[in-house]
C-alpha positions as CSV (number, residue, x, y, z in Angstrom):
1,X,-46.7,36.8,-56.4
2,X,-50.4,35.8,-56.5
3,X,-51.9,34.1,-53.9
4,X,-52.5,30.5,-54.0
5,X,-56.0,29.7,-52.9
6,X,-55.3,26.3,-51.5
7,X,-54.7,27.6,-47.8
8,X,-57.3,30.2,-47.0
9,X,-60.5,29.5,-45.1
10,X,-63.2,31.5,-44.5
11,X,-64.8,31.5,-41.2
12,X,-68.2,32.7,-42.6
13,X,-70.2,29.9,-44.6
14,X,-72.6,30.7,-47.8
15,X,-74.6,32.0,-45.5
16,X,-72.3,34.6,-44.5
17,X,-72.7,32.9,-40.8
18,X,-69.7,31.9,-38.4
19,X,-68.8,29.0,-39.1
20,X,-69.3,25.6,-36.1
21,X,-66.5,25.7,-34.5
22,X,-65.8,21.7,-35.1
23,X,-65.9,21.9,-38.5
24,X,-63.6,25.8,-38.6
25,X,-61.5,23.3,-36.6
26,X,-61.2,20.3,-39.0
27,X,-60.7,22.3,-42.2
28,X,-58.0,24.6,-40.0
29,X,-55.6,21.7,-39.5
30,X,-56.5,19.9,-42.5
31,X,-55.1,22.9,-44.7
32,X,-52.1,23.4,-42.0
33,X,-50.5,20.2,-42.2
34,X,-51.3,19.8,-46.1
35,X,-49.7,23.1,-46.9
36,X,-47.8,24.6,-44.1
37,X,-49.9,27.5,-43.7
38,X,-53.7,28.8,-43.2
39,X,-55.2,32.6,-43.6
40,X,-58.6,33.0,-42.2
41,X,-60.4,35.4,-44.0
42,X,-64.3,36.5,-43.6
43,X,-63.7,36.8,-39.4
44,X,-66.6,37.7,-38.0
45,X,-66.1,40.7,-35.1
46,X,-67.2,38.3,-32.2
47,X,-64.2,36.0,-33.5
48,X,-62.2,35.4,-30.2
49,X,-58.3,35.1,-32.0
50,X,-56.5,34.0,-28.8
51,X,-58.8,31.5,-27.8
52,X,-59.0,30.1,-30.7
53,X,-54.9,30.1,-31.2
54,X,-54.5,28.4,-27.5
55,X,-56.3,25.2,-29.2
56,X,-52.9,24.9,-31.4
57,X,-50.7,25.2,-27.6
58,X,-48.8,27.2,-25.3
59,X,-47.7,30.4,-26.1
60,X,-44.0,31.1,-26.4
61,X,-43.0,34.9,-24.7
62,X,-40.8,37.3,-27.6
63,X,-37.6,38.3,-27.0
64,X,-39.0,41.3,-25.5
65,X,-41.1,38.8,-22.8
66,X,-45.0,39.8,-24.4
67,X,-47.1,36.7,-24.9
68,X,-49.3,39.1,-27.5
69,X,-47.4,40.8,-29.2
70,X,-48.3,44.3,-31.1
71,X,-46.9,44.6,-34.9
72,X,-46.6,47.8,-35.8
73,X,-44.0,50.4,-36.8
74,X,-41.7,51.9,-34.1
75,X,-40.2,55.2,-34.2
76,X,-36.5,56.0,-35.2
77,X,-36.3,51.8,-36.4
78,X,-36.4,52.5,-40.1
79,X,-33.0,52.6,-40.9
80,X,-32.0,49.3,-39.3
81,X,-33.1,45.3,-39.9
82,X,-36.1,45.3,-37.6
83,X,-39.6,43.5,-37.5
84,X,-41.3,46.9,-36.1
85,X,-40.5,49.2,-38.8
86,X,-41.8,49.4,-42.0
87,X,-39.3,47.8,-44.4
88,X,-39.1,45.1,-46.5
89,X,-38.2,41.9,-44.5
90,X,-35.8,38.9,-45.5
91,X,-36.3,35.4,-45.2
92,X,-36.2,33.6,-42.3
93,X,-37.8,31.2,-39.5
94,X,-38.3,32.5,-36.1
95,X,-36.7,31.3,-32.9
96,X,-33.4,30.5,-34.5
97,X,-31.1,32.8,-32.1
98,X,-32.5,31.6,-29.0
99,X,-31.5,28.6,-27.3
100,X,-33.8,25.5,-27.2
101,X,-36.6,24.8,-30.2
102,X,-38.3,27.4,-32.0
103,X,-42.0,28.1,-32.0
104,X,-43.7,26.1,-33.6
105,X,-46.3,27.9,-35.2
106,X,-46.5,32.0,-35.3
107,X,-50.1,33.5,-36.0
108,X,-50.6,37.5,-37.0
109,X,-53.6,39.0,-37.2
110,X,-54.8,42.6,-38.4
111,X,-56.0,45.1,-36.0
112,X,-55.4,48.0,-38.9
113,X,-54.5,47.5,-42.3
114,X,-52.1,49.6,-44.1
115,X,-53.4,51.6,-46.9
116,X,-51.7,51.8,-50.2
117,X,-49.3,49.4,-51.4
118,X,-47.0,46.8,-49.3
119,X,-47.1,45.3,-45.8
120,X,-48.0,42.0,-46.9
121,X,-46.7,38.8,-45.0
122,X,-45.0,36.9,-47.6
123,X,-44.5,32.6,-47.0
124,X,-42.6,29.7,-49.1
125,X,-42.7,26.3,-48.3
126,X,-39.0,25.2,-46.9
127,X,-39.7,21.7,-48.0
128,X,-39.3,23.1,-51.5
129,X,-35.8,24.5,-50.8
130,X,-34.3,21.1,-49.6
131,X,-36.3,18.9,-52.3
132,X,-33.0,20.9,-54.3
133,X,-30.5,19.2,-51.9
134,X,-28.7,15.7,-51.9
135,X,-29.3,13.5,-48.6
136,X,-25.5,13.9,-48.2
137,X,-26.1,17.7,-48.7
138,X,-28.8,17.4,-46.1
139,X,-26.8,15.1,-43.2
140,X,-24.2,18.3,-43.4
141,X,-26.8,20.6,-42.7
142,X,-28.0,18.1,-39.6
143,X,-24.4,17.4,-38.4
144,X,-23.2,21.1,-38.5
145,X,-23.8,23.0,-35.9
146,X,-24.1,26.8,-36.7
147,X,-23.9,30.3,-34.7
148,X,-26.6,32.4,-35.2
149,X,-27.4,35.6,-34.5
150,X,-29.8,38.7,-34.2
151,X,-31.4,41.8,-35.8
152,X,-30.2,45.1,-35.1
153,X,-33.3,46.6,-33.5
154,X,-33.7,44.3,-31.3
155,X,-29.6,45.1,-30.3
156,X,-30.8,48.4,-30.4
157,X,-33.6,47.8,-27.4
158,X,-30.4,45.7,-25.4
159,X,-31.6,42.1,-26.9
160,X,-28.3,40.5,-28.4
161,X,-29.3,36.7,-28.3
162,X,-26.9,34.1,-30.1
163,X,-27.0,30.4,-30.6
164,X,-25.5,27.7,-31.8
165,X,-28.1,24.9,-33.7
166,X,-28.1,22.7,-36.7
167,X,-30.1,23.6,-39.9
168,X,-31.9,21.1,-39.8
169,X,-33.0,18.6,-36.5
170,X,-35.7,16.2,-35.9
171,X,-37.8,16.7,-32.7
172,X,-39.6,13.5,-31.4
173,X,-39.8,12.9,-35.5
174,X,-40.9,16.2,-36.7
175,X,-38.6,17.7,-38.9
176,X,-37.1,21.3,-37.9
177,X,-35.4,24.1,-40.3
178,X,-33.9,27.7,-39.4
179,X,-33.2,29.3,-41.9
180,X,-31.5,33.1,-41.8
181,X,-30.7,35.3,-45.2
182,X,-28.6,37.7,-43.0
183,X,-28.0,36.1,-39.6
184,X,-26.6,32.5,-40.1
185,X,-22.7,32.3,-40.0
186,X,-21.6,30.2,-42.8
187,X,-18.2,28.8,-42.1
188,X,-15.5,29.8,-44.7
189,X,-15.7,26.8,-47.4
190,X,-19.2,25.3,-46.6
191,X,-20.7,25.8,-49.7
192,X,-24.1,24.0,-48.7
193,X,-24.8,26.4,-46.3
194,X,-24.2,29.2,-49.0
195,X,-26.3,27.8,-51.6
196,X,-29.0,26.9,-49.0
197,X,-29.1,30.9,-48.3
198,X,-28.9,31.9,-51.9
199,X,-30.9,29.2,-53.7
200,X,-33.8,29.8,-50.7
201,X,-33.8,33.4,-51.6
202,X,-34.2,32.8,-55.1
203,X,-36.7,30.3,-54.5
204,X,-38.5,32.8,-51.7
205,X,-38.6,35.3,-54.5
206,X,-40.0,34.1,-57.7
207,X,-42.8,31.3,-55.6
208,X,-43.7,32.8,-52.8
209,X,-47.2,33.8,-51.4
210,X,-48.4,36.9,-50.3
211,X,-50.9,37.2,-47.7
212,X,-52.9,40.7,-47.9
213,X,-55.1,42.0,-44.9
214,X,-58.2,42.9,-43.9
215,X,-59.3,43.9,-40.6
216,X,-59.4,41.0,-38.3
217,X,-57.7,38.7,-40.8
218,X,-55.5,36.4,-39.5
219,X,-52.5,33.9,-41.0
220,X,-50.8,31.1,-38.9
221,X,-47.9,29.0,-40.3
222,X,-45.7,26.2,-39.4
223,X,-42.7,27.8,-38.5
224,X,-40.7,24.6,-38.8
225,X,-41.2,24.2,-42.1
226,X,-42.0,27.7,-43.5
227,X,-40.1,30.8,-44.5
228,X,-41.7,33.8,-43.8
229,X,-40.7,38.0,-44.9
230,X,-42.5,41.2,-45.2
231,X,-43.1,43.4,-48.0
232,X,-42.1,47.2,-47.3
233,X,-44.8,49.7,-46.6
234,X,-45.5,53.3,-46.1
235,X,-48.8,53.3,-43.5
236,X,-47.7,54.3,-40.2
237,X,-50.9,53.1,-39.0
238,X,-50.5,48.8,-39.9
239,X,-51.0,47.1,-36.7
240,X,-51.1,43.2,-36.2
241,X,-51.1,41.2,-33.7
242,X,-48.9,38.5,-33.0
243,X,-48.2,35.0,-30.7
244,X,-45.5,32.7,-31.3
245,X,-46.7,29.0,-30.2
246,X,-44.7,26.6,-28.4
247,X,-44.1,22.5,-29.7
């Protein structure tokens, strides 16, 4: 899919100068809470990406307890369901196997960019996926509670988190969806949580946006409301960067 050019920001001006960082600021959450999701092209080398991403709040550890996390493919994972690999991804939030909220927002940025074709991070709105669901449809998907579970490289590494959440909550009125194409149980017979898998990778597939790096480039999302994915790649040498960010 192309990319839509309503959610990236440069952080050079016409000038091809940084950018104040009161007015990066203001255009940064502007184009987050209008669209779910900002890539900063045009970073300058001096660009500081953690101090910038600690504005946005706490950082959240991974399941494997790093606060900056490194993105890049790990030997003998290719044949499994893994983040650190290099195959194609399927849909999902982050956070929904672990107990309490997820993150709230996830940033990657690119330390190497893969050559040849794939390793994209791919986003859809979530909003767009319930706009296709009934208020009845969607107080099943609040009242429900779920198991959920988790990839099979991280099993492989000794992580086997489960939990059990709604699809959808509210937290102090914010809205919250998981969402899981592989790792949601659906009950035998709830067919709203089978056509919120199936029409959201439909959706995912034909809409979504595709975010292509350069070095230093870097995409941050709302993880409550987006969907995120990968596209499959060959490059051994991709490396991003990555920090989930607490509510």
């Amino acid at each position: 899919m192309a990319k839509s050019p309503d959610s990236v920001l440069s952080c050079l001006d016409m000038n091809g100068e940084p950018l104040a960082a009161g007015v990066l600021w203001y255009a940064f959450r502007q184009l987050l809470g209008n669209n779910g999701y900002v890539h900063l092209v045009g970073v300058p080398e001096s660009f500081d990406h953690v101090a910038f991403l600690k504005e946005l709040g706490e950082f959240q550890p991974t399941s494997t307890g790093t606060l900056v996390g490194d993105v890049k493919p790990e030997r003998g994972m290719d044949d499994v369901n893994h983040g650190q690999n290099r195959g194609a991804l399927t849909p999902h939030t982050e956070g929904y196997e672990f107990q309490g909220l997820p993150p709230r927002h996830l940033a990657l940025w690119c330390v190497t960019p893969p050559s040849g074709q794939g390793g994209e991070t791919t986003l859809f709105d979530g909003d767009r996926i319930l706009a296709e669901f009934t208020e009845d449809e969607r107080l099943h998907l609040r009242d429900t509670v779920y198991r959920w579970g988790s990839t099979e490289g991280l099993a492989r590494h000794g992580v086997t988190p489960t939990a059990e959440h709604p699809v959808l909550e509210e937290h102090k009125g914010e809205p919250i969806l998981r969402f899981s194409t592989n790792y949601l149980a659906v009950p035998e017979g709830d067919e709203t949580a089978r056509r919120l898998i199936d029409r959201g990778n439909v959706l995912f597939a034909e809409q979504h946006i595709a975010v292509r790096y350069q070095a230093r480039d870097m995409v941050v999302w709302d993880n409550w409301r987006m969907l995120h994915s990968r596209n499959a790649f060959e490059d051994p040498s991709r490396h991003l960067k990555r920090v989930l960010i607490a509510a």
